[in-house]
C-alpha positions in Angstrom: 34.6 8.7 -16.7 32.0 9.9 -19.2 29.9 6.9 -17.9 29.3 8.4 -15.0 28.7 11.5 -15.3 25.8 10.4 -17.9 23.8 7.8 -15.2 23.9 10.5 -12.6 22.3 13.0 -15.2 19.8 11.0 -16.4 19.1 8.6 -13.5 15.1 8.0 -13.1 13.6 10.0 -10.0 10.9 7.8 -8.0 7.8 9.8 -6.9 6.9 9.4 -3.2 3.9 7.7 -2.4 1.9 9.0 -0.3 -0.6 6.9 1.5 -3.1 8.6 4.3 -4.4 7.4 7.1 -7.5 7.1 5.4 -6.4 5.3 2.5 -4.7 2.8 4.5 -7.4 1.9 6.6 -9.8 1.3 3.7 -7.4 -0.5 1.7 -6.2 -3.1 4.8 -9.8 -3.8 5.7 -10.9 -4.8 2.1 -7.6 -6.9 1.9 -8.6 -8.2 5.3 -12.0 -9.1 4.1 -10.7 -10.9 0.9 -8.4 -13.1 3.0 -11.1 -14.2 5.4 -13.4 -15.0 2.2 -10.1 -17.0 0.9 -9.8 -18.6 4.2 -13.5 -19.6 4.6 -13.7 -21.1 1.3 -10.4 -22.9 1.6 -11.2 -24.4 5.2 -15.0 -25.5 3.6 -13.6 -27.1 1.1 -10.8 -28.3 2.9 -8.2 -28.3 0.2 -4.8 -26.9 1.2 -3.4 -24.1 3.1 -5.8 -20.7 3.7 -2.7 -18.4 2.4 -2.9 -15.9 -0.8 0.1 -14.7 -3.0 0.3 -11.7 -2.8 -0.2 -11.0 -6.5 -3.3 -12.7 -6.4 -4.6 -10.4 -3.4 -3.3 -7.0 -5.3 -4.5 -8.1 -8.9 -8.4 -8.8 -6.8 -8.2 -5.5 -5.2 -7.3 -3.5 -8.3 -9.9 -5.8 -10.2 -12.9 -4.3 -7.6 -11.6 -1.2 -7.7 -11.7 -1.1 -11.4 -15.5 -2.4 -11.9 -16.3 0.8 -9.8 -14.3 2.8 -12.6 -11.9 4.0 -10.1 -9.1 4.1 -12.3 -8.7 6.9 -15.1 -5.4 5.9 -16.6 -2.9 3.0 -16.5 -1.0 5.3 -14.3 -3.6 5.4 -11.3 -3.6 1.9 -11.1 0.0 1.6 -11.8 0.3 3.7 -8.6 -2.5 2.0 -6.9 -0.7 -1.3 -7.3 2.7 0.0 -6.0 1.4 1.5 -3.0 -0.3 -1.9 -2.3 2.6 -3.6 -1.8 3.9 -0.8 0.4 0.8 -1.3 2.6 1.2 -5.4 2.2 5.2 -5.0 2.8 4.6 -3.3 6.0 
């Protein structure tokens, strides 16, 4: 009974992400453009299918966001990444 009572105490709170309109449409037009790069170089080369995991489009979009020193702690990108695959997931 004790066990109970200590998980509801000290059971982890998840922060609501907040994503705007404008954040949104930014983010899904760069992922857009990256996929149609993907695609184009796949279908010149002709090797394979024009798909991207999804980890590989989130770790590019994080990696462009980073060269423009977006990013001021682990944090911010920790919470750029999750609310990537919200926008991805949807």
């Amino acid at each position: 009974m004790m066990c109970r009572k200590w998980s509801r105490v000290f059971k982890p709170t998840r922060k609501k992400l907040v994503i705007t309109d404008e954040y949104f449409q930014r983010v899904t037009q760069a992922l857009v453009m990256c996929l149609r790069q993907h695609e184009e170089t796949i279908t010149q080369e002709g090797t394979g299918l024009a798909g991207m995991r999804q980890r590989d489009l989130i770790q590019w979009y994080v990696a462009q966001q980073n060269e423009k020193n977006n990013y001021s702690s682990m944090e911010e990108a920790a919470t750029e990444v999750s609310k990537l695959k919200a926008i991805i997931e949807i």
